[in-house]
N, C-alpha and C positions, 0 to 999 in steps of 0.2 A: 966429722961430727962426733960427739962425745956425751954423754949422757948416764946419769945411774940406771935408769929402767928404759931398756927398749921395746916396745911393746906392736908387736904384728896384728894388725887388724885392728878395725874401728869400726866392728859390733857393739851391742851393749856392753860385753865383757870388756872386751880392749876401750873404751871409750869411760867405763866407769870407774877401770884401774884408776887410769889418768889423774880422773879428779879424785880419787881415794888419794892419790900417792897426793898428788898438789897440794889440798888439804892438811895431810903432814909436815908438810914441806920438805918431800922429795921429787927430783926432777925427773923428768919421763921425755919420749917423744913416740910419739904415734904414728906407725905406715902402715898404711890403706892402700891398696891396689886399685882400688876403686875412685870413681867421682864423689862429690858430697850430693851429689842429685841422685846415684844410684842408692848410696847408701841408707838416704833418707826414704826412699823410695821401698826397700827391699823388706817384702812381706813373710812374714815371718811368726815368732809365737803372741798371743793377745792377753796370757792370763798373768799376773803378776802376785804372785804367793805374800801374804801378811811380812814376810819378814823381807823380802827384795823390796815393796813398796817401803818399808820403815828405812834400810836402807839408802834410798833413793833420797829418801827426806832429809835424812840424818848429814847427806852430803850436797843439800842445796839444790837438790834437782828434783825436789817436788813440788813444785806451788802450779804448772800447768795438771800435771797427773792428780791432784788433788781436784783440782779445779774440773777436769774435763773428765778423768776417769769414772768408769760405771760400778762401785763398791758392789759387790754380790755375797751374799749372805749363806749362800747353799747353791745348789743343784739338784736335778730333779730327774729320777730314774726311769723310765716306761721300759716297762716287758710286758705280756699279754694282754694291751692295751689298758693295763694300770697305771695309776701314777702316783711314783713317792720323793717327797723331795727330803735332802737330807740337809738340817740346820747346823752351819758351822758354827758361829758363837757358842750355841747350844750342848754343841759338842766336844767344844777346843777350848771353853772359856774364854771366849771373846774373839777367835780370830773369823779372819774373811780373806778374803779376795778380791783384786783389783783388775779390770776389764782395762787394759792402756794397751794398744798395740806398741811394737816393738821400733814400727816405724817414729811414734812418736817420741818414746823413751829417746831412739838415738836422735832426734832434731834438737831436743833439749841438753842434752851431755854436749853435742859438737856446738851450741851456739854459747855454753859455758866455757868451752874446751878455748875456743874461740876467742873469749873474751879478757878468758882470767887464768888458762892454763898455758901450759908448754906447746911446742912445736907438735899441730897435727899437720902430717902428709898425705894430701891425696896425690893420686896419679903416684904412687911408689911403692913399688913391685917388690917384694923379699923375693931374693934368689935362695936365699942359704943364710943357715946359723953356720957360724966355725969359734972353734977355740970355747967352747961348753966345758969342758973341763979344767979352762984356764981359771984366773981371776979375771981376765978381760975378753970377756966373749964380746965379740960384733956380729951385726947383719949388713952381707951384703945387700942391696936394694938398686932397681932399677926407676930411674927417677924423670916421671913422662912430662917434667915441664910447670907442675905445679908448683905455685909459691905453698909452701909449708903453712904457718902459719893463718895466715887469711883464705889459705882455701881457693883460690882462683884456679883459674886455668892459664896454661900460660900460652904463645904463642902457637898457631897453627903450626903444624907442620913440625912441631919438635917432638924431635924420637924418644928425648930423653938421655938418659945419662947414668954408666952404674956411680955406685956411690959406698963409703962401708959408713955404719954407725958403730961408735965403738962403745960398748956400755960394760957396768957390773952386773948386772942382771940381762937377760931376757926373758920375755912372760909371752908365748906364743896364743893369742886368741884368735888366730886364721884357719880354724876350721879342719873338717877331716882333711881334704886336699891340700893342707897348708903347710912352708917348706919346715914349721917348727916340728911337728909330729916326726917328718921323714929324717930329722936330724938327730933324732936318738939311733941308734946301733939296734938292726931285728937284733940279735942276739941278746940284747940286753933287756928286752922290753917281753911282755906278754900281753895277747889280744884275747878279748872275751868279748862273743859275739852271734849273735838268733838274727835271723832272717825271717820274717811273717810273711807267710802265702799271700798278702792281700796286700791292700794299699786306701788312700781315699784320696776318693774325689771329691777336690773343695771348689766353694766358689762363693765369691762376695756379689750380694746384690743390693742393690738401692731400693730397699724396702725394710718400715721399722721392724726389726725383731718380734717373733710370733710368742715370745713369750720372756718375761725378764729376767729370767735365769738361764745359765747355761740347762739343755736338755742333750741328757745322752742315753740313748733308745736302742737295748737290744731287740731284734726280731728276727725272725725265721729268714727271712730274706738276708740280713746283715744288718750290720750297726748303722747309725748314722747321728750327729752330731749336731747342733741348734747351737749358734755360737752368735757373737755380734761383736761389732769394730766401733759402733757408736750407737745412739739413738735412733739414726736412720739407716746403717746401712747394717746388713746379718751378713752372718759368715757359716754355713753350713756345708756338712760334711756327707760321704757316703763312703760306705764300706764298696770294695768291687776288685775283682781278681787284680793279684799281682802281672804286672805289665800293660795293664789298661792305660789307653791313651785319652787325653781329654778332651780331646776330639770326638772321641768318638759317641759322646753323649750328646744329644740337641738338649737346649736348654726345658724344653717341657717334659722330655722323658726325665728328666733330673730333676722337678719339680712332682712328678707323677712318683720318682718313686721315694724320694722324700716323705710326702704324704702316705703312701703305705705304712712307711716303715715308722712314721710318728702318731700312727690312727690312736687316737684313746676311745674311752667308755662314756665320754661327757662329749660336751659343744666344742671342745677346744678344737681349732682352723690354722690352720697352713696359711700367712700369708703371701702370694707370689710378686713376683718384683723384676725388674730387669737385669741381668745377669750381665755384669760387667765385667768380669773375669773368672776363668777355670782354670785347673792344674792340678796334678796329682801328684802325693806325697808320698814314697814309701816307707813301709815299717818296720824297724829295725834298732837294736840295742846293738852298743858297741861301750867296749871300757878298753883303754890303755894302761895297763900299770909298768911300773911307774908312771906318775904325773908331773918326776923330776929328772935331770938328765945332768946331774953338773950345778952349774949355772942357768941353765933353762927351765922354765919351769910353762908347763903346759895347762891350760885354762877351757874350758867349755869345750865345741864341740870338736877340740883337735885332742882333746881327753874321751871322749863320753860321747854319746847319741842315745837317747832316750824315743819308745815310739811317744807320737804326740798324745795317743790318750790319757796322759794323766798330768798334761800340761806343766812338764819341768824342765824342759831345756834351759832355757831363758834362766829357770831361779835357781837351775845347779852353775852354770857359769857365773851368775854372781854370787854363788856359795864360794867358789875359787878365788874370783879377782881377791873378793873380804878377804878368805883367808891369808892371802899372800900382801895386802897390805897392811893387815894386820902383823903380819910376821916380820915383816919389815923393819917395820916403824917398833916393833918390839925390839931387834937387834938392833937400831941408833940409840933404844933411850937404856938397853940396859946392858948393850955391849954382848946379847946372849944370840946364839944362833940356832939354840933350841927351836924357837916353832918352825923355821926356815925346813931347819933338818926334818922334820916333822910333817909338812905341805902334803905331802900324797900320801900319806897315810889319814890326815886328818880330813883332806875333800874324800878317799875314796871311800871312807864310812857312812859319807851322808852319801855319794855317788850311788852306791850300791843298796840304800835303803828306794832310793829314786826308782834304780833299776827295779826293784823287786816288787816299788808302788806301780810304778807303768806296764810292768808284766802283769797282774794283778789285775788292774782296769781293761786292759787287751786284749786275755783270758777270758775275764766276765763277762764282755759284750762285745763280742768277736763270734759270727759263726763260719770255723775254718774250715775249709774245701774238705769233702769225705767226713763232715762229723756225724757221729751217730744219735741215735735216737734218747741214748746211755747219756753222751755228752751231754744234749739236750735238756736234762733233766734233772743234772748236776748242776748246769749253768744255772738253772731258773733255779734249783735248792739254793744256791752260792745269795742269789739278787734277793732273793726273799727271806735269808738272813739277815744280810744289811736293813730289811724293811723291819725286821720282827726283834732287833736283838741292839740293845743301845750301843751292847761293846765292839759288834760289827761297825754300828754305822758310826760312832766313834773313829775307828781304827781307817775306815774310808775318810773319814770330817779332819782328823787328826795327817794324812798322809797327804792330802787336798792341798790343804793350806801351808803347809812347808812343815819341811823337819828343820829343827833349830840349826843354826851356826853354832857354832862351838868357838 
């Protein structure tokens, strides 16, 4: 197989390349280790920042996310059962936020990808990049039987097949554990990287959201989060020691303490719902620099981990795919390999604004194992800044909603 861009993984990132590249009219091919049923399936981030939703538009894969996604205008703070919400327009000059699970973003790319792009593969396994500092790097992949193309399954019982794609590029969007990352040289690369005492425990339930904005609630007890996936189902969060199992919560202790930790001063109520799934997330920042290696060029979370409080995983990996089709399709039309050369310097600047927003939010509304009464008092001076000071809650309203592309 032969191709200009080979591209690992068919997450939003690896899925969106695609049709970036398609769009320009360059050729790609897509391997997914996974089914199209898991990947559609696979829960993941829900906030979509002003400029990935224009994004999405701009390349033909907004008209369901227009349509179904829940436009959100601010968010809303609770500490000492106060409450203040903080207006984005108000403070960005017009931007917002777009409520679209990640689930959906990818059924829409792959039914495009599908219809009118290149070769996507399920069931095919990257083993290895090789030959990254060639002009002709491949991947080798193991290939379980799927038809490329249309997505099927192929017969029972087939093992599969290895396979090499041979391309000019590869754009690795397979994740920390994915063979792109491990295909740079340690010696060559530096890791940056925090580990947080705690973790959350999330869970979707089928009951309308208790209020229509995101709400994120620090308290004495820990954080906790008021999130939604649509009109009727909520997605809520708890703060709770690192290596907590989710298990180990029954659904009403996790509605009880929910409720504490969102009490306000008014009427506003919790409301409960049936808990159709739990699981816990850990919290943790990660950057890889370089985000190039050659001819390989690394993308979302096989770059970067972001913790989820400040909702940017998702719209730093499509800060990456853009910038790399951007750069692309710059060196066809003008013959120049400037922004190419450029790629990991130009994601790690907004990278590392990401980082410094999601440390930021994690800090503020995070109470960490042994904090003091010091900390205490600092945190709630920090939240009641944002409440009191336009240029604070600006600099939150401005971080919220995306830092530009460049």
């Amino acid at each position: 197989m032969r191709t200009t861009v080979g591209i690992i993984g068919a997450g939003p990132a690896g899925l969106l390349l695609a049709r970036l590249l398609r769009n320009a009219g360059i050729d790609s091919v897509v391997l997914e280790s996974r089914d199209r049923a898991y990947v559609e399936r696979r829960q993941r981030a829900g906030i979509l920042e002003q400029g990935t939703a224009d994004v999405l538009r701009a390349a033909g894969a907004g008209e369901r996310m227009d349509r179904e996604g829940l436009r959100h205008d601010g968010i809303e703070l609770r500490f000492e059962r106060e409450r203040h919400r903080v207006d984005f327009p108000a403070r960005t000059g017009g931007s917002s936020v777009l409520v679209y699970a990640q689930t959906e973003v990818c059924k829409d790319l792959i039914a495009l990808q599908l219809k009118e792009g290149g070769p996507l593969l399920f069931g095919a396994e990257a083993l290895a990049v090789e030959g990254a500092l060639t002009d002709r790097p491949r991947i080798r992949f193991r290939h379980e039987g799927h038809e490329g193309h249309e997505g099927h399954e192929g017969d029972e019982g087939d093992e599969g097949h290895e396979d090499v794609l041979d391309c000019d590029y590869v754009v690795g969007c397979d994740g920390f554990r994915g063979v792109a990352r491990k295909a740079v040289p340690a010696g060559l690369s530096h890791v940056f990287e925090r580990t947080y005492p705690f973790g959350w425990l999330g869970i979707l339930a089928d009951v309308a959201p208790s209020h229509d904005e995101l709400v994120y609630a620090r308290h004495d007890r820990g954080f906790a989060l008021l999130s939604m996936r649509s009109p009727a189902v909520s997605r809520l969060y708890l703060q709770v020691p690192e290596g907590t199992e989710a298990g180990e919560w029954a659904d009403e202790e996790i509605w009880d303490e929910l409720e504490r930790r969102f009490e306000t001063g008014d009427a506003w109520r919790l409301e409960r719902g049936p808990v159709t799934s739990k699981s816990v997330t850990p919290m943790r920042s990660y950057v890889h620099e370089p985000m190039r290696y050659g001819r390989l060029f690394l993308a979302g979370d096989a770059a970067h981990i972001v913790p989820p409080t400040g909702a940017k995983g998702l719209n730093l990996a499509v800060g990456d795919v853009v910038t790399f089709a951007r750069a692309l399709t710059h060196l066809g039309d003008t013959g120049s390999a400037e922004r190419l050369d450029a790629y990991s310097e130009t994601c790690l600047r907004r990278v590392w604004q990401a980082e410094r927003f999601s440390y930021d939010m994690t800090t503020l509304l995070h109470r960490a194992p042994g904090a003091t009464a010091f900390d205490d008092r600092i945190q709630l001076a920090r939240l009641r800044r944002v409440a009191t000071s336009r240029a604070a809650e600006t600099d939150l309203a401005e971080g919220y909603t995306g830092f530009p592309l460049e």
